[in-house]
C-alpha positions in Angstrom: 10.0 8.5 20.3 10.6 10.4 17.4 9.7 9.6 14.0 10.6 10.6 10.8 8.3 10.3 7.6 9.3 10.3 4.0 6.7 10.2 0.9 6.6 9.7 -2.6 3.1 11.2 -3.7 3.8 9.7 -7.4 4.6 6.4 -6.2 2.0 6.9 -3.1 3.8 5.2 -0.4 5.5 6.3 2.8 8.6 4.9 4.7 9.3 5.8 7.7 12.1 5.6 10.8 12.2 6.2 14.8 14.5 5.4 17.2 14.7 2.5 19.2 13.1 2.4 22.7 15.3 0.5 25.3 14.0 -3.1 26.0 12.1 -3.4 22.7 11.2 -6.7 21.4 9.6 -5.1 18.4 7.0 -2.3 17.4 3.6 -2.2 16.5 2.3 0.1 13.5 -0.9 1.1 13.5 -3.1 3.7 10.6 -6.3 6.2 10.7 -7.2 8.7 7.9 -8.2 10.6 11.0 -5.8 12.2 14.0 -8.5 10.8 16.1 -8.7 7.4 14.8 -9.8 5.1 15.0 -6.8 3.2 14.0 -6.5 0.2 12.1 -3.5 -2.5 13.3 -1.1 -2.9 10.1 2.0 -5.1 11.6 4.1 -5.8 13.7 8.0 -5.3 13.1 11.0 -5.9 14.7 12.9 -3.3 12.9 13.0 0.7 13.7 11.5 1.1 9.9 8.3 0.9 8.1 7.1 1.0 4.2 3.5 1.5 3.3 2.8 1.2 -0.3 -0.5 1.9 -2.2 -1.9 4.5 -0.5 -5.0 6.9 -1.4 -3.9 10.7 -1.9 -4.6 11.5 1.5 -3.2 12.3 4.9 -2.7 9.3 6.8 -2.0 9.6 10.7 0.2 6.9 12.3 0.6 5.4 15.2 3.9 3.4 16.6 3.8 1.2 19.9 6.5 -0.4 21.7 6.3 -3.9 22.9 
């Protein structure tokens, strides 16, 4: 799966797209402030598209599940 990123450090959110797996019901998006995690569940989606708003100035490491 590929996924593509997009932030706005002034605004300090992230949106961000991949493409849809075959057979999907939905996605689940998890977060860590390490690439190692541990990572924290944020939502579940339906959609191929995620916004995350109010974020630290950081790095923030994501990860994207199908279901």
């Amino acid at each position: 799966m590929t996924i593509t990123a997009t932030s706005t450090n002034i605004l300090q959110d992230a949106t961000f797209t991949w493409n849809s797996v075959p057979n999907a019901i939905g996605y689940v998006i998890s977060r860590a402030t390490s690439s190692g995690g541990p990572y924290t569940l944020l939502q579940s989606v339906t959609t191929t598209r995620y916004f995350d708003g109010g974020l630290s100035n950081q790095t923030y490491y994501y990860h994207v599940a199908a279901m």
